[in-house]
C-alpha positions in Angstrom: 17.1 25.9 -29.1 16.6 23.1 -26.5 19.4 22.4 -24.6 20.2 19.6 -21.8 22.0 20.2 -19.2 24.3 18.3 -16.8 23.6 20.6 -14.1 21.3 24.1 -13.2 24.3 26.4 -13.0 24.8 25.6 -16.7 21.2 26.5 -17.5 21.5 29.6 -15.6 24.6 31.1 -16.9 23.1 30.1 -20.6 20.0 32.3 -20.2 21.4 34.8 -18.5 24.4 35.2 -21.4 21.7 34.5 -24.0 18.9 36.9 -22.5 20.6 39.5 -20.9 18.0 42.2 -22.2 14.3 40.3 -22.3 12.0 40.7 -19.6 12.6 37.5 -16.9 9.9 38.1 -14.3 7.4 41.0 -13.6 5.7 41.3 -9.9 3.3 44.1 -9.6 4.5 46.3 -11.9 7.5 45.6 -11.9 9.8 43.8 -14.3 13.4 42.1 -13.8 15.2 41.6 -17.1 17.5 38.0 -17.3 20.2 41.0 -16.7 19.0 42.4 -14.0 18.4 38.8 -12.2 21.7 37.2 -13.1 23.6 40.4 -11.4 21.0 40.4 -8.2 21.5 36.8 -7.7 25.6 36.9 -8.0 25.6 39.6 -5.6 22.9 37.3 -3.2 25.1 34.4 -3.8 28.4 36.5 -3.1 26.8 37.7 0.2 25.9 34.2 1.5 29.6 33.1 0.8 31.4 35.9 2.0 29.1 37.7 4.4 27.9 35.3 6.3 30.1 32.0 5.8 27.6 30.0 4.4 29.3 26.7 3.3 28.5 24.9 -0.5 26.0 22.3 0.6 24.8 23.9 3.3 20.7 24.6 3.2 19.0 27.3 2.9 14.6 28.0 3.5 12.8 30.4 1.3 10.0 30.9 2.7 7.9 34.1 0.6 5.2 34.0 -1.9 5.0 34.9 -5.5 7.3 38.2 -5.8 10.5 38.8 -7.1 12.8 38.6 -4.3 12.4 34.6 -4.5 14.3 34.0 -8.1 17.2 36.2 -7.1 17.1 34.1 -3.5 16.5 31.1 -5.6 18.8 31.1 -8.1 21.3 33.4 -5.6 21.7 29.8 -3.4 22.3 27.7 -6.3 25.2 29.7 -7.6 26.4 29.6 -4.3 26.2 25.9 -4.2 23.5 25.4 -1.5 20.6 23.2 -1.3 16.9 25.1 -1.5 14.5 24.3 1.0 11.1 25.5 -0.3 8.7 26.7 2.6 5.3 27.5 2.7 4.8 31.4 4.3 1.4 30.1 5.6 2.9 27.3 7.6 2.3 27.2 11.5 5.4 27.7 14.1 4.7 23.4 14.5 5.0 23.1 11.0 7.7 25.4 10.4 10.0 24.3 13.1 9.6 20.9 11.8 11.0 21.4 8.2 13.8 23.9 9.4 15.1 21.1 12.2 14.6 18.4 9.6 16.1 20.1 6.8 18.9 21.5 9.2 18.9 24.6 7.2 21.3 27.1 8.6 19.8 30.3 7.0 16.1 31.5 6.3 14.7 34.0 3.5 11.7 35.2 4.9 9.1 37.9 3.9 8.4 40.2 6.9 4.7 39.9 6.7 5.3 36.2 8.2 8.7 36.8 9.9 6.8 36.4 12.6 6.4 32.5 13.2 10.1 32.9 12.3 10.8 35.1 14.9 8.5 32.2 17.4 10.8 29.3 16.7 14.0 30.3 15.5 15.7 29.4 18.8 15.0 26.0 18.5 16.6 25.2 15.6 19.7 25.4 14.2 19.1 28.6 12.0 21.9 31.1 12.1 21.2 33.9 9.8 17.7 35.1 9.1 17.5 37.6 5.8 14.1 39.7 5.9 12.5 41.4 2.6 9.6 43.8 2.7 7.1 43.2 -0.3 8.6 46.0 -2.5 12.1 45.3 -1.4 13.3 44.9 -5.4 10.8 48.4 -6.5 12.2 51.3 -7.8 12.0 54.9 -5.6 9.7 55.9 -4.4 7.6 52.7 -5.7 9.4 51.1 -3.0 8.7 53.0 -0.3 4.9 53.1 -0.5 4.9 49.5 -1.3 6.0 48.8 2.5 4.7 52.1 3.8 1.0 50.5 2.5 1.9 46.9 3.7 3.2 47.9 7.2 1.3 51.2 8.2 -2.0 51.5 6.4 -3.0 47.6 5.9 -1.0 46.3 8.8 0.0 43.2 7.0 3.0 42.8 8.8 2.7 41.3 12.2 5.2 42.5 15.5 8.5 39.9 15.9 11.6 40.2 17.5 14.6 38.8 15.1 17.8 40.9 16.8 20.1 39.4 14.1 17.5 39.5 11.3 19.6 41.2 8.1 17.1 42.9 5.7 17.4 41.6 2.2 18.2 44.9 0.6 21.8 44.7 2.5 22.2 41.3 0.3 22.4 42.3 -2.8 23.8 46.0 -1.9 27.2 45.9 -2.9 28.9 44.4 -6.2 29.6 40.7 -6.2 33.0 39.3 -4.8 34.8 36.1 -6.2 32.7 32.9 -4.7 34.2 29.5 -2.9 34.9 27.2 -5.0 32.8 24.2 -5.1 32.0 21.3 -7.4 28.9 20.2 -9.0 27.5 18.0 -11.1 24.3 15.9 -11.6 24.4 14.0 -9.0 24.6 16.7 -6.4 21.9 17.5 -4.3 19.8 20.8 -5.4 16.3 20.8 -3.3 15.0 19.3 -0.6 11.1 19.9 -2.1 9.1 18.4 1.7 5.5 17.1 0.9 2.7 18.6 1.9 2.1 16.7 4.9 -1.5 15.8 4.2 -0.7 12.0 4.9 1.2 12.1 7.6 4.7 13.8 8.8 6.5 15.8 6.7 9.2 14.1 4.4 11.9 16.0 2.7 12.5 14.6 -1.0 16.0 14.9 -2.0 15.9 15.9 -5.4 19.5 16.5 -7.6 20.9 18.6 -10.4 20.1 15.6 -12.7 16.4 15.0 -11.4 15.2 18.8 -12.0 17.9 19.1 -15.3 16.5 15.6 -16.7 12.5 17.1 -16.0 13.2 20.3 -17.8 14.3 18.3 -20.7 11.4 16.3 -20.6 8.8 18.9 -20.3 10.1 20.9 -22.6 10.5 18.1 -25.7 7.0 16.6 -24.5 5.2 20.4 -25.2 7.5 22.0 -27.4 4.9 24.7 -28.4 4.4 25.7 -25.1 8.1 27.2 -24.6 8.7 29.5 -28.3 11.9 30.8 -27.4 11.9 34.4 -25.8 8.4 35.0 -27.1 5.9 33.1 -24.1 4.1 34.8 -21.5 3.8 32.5 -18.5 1.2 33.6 -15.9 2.7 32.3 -12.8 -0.4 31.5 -10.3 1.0 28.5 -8.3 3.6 29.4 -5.7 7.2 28.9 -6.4 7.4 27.3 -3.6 5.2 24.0 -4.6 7.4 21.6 -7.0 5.6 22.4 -10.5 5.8 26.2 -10.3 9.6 26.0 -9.5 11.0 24.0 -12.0 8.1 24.9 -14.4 8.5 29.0 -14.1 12.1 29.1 -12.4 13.9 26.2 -14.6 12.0 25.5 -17.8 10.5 28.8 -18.9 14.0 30.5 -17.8 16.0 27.9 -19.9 14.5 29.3 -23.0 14.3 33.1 -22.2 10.7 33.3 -21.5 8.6 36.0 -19.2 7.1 35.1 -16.3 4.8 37.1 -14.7 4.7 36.3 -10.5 1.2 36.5 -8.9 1.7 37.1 -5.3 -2.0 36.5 -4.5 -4.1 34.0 -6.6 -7.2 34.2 -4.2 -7.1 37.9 -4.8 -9.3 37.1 -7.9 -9.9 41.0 -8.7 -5.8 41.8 -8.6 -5.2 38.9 -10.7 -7.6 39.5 -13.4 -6.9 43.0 -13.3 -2.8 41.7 -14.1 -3.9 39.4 -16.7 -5.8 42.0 -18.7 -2.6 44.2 -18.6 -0.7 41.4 -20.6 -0.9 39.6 -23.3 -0.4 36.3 -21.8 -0.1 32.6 -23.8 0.8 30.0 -21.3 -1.9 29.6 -18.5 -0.6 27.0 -15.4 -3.2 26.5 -12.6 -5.2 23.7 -10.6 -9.2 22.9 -11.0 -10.0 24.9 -8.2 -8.2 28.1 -9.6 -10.1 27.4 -13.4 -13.3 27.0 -11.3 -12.9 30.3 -9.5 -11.9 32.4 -12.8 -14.9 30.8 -15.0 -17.0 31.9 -12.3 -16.0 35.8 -11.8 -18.1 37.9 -14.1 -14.8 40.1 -15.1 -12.7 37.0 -16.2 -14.5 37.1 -19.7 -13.5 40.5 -20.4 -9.6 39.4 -20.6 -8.1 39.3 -23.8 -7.6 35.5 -24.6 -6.4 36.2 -28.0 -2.7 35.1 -27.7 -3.2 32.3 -24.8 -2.6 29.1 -26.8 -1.6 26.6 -24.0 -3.5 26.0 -21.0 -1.6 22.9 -18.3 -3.4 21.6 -15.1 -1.9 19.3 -12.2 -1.8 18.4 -8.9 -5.9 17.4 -8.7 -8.3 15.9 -11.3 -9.7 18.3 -13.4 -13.4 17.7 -13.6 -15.3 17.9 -16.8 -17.0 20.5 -16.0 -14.7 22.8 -15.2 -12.7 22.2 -18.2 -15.8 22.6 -20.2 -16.3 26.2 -18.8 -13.0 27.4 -19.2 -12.7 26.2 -23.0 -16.1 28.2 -23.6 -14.7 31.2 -22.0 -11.0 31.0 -23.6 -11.4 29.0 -26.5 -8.3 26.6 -24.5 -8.7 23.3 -23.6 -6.9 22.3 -20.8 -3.5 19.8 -20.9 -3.8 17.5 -17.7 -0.6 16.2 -16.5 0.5 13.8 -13.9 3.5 13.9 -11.2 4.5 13.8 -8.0 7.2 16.1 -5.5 9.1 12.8 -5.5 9.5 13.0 -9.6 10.6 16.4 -9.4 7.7 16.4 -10.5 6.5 15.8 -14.1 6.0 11.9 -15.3 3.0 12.2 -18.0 1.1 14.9 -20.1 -1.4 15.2 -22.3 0.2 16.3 -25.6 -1.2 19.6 -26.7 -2.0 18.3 -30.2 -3.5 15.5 -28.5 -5.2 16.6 -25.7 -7.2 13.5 -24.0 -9.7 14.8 -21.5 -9.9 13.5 -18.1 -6.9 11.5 -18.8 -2.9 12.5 -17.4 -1.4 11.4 -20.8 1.6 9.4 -21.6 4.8 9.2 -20.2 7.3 12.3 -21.1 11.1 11.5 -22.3 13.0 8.5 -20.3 9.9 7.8 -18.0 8.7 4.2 -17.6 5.2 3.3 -16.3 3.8 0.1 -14.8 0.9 -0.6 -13.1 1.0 -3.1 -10.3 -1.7 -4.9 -8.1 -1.3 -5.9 -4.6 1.1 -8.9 -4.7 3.3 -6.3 -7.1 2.5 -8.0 -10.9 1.9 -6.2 -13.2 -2.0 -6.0 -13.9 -3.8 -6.8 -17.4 -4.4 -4.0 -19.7 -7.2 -1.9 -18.9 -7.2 -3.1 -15.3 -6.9 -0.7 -12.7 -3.5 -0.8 -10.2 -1.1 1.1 -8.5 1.0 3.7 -10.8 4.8 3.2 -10.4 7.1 5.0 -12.3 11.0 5.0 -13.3 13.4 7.8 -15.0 15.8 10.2 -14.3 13.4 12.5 -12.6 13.0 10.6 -9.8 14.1 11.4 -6.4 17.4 10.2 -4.1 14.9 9.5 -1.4 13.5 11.0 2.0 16.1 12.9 3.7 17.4 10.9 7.0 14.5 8.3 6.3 15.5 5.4 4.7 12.7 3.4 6.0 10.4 5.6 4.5 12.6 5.2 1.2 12.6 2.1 1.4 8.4 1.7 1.5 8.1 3.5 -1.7 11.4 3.3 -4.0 12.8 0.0 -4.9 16.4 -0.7 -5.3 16.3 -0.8 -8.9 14.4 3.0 -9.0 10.8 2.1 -9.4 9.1 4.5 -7.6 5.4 3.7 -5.9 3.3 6.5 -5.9 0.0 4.9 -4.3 -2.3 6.5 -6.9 -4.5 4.0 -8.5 -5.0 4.7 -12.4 -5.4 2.6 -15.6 -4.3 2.9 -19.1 -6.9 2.9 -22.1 -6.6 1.5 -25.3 -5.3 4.8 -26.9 -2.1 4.8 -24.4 -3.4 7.5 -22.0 -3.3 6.8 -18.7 -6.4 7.6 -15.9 -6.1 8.2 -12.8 -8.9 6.4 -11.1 -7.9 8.1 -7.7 -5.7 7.8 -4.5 -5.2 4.4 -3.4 -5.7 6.0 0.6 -8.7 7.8 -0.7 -10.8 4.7 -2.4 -13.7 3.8 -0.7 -15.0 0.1 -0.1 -18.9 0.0 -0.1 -20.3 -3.9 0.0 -16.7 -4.9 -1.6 -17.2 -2.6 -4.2 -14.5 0.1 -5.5 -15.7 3.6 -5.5 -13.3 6.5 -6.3 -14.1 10.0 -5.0 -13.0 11.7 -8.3 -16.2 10.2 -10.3 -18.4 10.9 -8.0 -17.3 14.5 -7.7 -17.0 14.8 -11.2 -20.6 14.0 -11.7 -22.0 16.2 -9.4 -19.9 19.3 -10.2 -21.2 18.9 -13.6 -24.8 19.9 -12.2 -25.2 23.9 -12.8 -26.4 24.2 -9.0 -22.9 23.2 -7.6 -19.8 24.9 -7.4 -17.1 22.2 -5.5 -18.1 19.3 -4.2 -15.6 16.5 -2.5 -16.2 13.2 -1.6 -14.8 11.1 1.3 -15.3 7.4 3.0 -17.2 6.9 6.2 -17.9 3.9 8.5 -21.2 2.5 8.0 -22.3 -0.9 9.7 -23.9 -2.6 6.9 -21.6 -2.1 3.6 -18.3 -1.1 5.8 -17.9 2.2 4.1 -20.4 4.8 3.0 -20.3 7.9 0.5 -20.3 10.9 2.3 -20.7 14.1 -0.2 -19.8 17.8 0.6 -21.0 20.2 -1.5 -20.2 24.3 -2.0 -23.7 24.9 -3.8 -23.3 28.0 -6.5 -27.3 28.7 -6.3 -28.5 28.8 -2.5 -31.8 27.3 -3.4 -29.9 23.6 -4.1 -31.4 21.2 -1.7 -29.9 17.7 -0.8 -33.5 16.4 -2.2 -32.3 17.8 -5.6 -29.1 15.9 -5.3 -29.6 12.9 -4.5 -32.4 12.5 -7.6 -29.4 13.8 -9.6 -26.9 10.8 -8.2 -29.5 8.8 -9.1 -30.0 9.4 -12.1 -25.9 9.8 -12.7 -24.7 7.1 -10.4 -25.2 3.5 -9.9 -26.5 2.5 -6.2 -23.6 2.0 -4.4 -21.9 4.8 -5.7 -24.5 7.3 -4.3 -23.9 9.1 -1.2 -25.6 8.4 2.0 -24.9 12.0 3.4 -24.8 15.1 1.8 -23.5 18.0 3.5 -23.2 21.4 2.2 -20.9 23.6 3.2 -20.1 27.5 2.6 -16.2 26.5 1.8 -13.8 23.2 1.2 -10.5 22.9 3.1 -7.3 23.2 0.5 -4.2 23.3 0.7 -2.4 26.8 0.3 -1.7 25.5 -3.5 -5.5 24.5 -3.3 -5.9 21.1 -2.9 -9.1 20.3 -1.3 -8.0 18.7 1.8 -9.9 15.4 2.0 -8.7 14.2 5.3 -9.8 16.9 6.9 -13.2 16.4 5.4 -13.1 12.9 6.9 -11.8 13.4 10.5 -15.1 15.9 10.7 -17.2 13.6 9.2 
């Protein structure tokens, strides 16, 4: 039964009353029923209130991968009426002390095998209360002990820090829970600051509310109703928890309606993770191109059992054709593209599954409005290409303490501008063309970096390939294409006949470079401002 909800402590204390004895999440061997979870996180919350005198509205970083610890800290902060601050465990001490000063946060989950560039820049913020799991914190004896014995002593994962204060996690949710504060909520009250990835510029924290991540679980839910069979799905949970789509895709929506996720710590561990999936019999698949890529391409990915998988979602990057092409031939799945943004918290289009448009991001879900808009703001002619706004419930206050920023991208009455450039075809599915910051001008013509790279990935020799601007005196702009090659005997000769045979003339790239790896993002986003400062 779908049910919408005016705020995320009513979806929690639904599921965990409904679910109490299915299987919530499973980390290494490990599984936590909705049970298990709900009592954990009351006695997490119970701690923060009582314990340490952390205040309803006050915010709290998470900062650990993929494993079990992070719902109970999760869902253990909401209950207690505190805003999450997701944090990447890779980030740098720079990037870190940024989003703890900026967020304010007055307390920090951390896993110890990063507690380190905690441990470097703590003192200059205002963090008071730093809570420390090992990996196999929430294990059973003596699973638990050679878990961390492994991590600390024989792989020496976890580096030295200094953190006199630091409470280990285990104390949190020790002893039974104790009545909380009091606090009121509803859906208007702030529940995450999600901060984008940076890869434009500084850092921004998006306030996102009750009713934005409530409103999106709705919407995702009624838009691919067969992807969320109550209590019976098997969600393989590759993207981190921390990045917007996991956590309201894994934490909210496939909790709401009591399914099983199943938390990979390590996606780039290819071996572990197949090894995992052919332990299960999974049926919802969530990942990225480059993740489909890698899979298609490891020879033990075909010996999974694909029999019960029977919804396959992508996001965050164009999927190219050829990778969704492999994957279907190895699975028997096509792959649902959708479209969103951290600021939308973050779904606003998908392709229906019975409907499954490829190389398109769908149509709008529930309550979302689209426009596209040209440079003076009107509206452009069907067909036409322009910038995507959007509108709906899903979309964010604004930038925490940056009005200005706010006020560059969402409009007083809620049309958000997300500076992607797309069209809409005949059919209703909308295309996204590519970023508007990432469109290259060559001789006053448009050229988008996602059809070139989709073209070339689809010849056998190449593995990745991305696509980026460069200044050239006689069109302005020039293509420059990097390539990860999957046979070593590629040569640029080979490619360029190949472009131009594919591509028209001033869509062909002037300089090819190939290159043993891409920069991404730690959720896998091939970094294309990097690829253009080197170039």
């Amino acid at each position: 039964m779908i049910q919408r909800y005016n705020h995320l402590l009513e979806l929690l204390d639904y599921s965990f009353k409904k679910y109490t004895n299915l299987p919530a999440y499973t980390c290494m061997g490990r599984t936590l029923t909705y049970g298990e979870v709900d009592e954990l996180s009351r006695r997490f919350a119970s701690y923060l209130h009582n314990d340490l005198d952390l205040q309803p509205g006050d915010r709290i970083a998470i900062q650990m991968p993929n494993i079990l610890q992070y719902p109970v800290a999760m869902y253990g902060a909401l209950r207690a009426g505190m805003v999450v601050v997701n944090t990447n465990p890779l980030y740098t001490g720079r990037e870190l002390k940024h989003q703890l000063i900026d967020s304010g946060a007055k307390a920090v989950v951390v896993l110890a095998n990063v507690a380190d560039t905690v441990a470097k820049v703590i003192e200059e913020t205002d963090v008071k209360h730093v809570i420390v799991t090992q990996l196999g914190d929430l294990h059973t004896t003596p699973k638990r002990q050679i878990i961390n014995f492994v991590v600390n002593r024989v792989k020496k994962l976890v580096p030295k820090y200094s953190l006199p204060k630091e409470i280990g996690f285990r104390q949190t949710v020790a002893d039974a829970a104790k009545p909380l504060k009091p606090f009121q909520v509803d859906s208007s009250s702030l529940m995450a600051l999600q901060y984008t990835g940076g890869t434009t510029g500084i850092s921004k924290g998006a306030m996102l509310t009750h009713g934005n991540l409530t409103s999106n679980v709705w919407q995702m839910i009624t838009h691919l109703p067969t992807a969320f069979k109550e209590g019976e799905e098997v969600f393989i949970a590759c993207l981190p928890l921390y990045h917007i789509y996991a956590f309201n895709l894994h934490g909210l929506c496939a909790f709401s309606l009591g399914e099983h996720n199943v938390l990979i710590p390590n996606p780039r561990d290819l071996d572990s993770m197949i090894a995992t999936l052919k332990s299960i019999d999974m049926t919802v698949f969530i990942g990225i191109n480059t993740l489909y890529v890698a899979l298609s391409n490891h020879p033990e990915f075909k010996n999974v059992d694909f029999s019960k998988l029977h919804m396959c979602s992508a996001g965050g990057m164009a999927m190219t054709e050829d990778a969704a092409k492999k994957w279907e031939k190895i699975t028997g799945n096509k792959i649902s593209e959708g479209y969103g943004l951290t600021e939308t918290s973050p779904v606003l289009c998908a392709n229906k599954i019975d409907d499954i448009q490829k190389g398109t991001i769908g149509i709008p879900v529930t309550d979302t409005e689209i426009k596209l808009i040209d440079e003076d703001g009107k509206e452009v002619a069907p067909g036409e290409v322009g910038e995507l706004c959007a509108r709906g419930p899903q979309v964010m206050l604004g930038y925490w303490n940056r009005p200005n920023e706010t006020a560059k991208v969402l409009s007083e009455d809620g049309w958000l501008r997300t500076g992607d450039m797309a069209m809409q075809r005949p059919d209703g599915h909308y295309k996204i063309v590519d970023r508007k910051k990432d469109m290259i001008l060559v001789s006053g013509f448009n050229v988008y970096p996602n059809e070139i790279e989709d073209v070339v990935t689809q010849h056998d020799s190449v593995l990745e390939a991305a696509v980026v601007g460069i200044p050239d005196e006689r069109t302005g702009e020039a293509v420059k294409l990097f390539i990860v090659p999957a046979d070593k005997s590629l040569t640029v000769e080979e490619v360029q006949a190949y472009c131009r045979e594919n591509l028209t003339a001033y869509k062909r790239p002037k300089i090819i470079e190939f290159r043993e790896a891409l920069p991404k993002t730690n959720v896998g986003k091939i970094l294309r401002r990097e690829l253009r400062e080197s170039a």
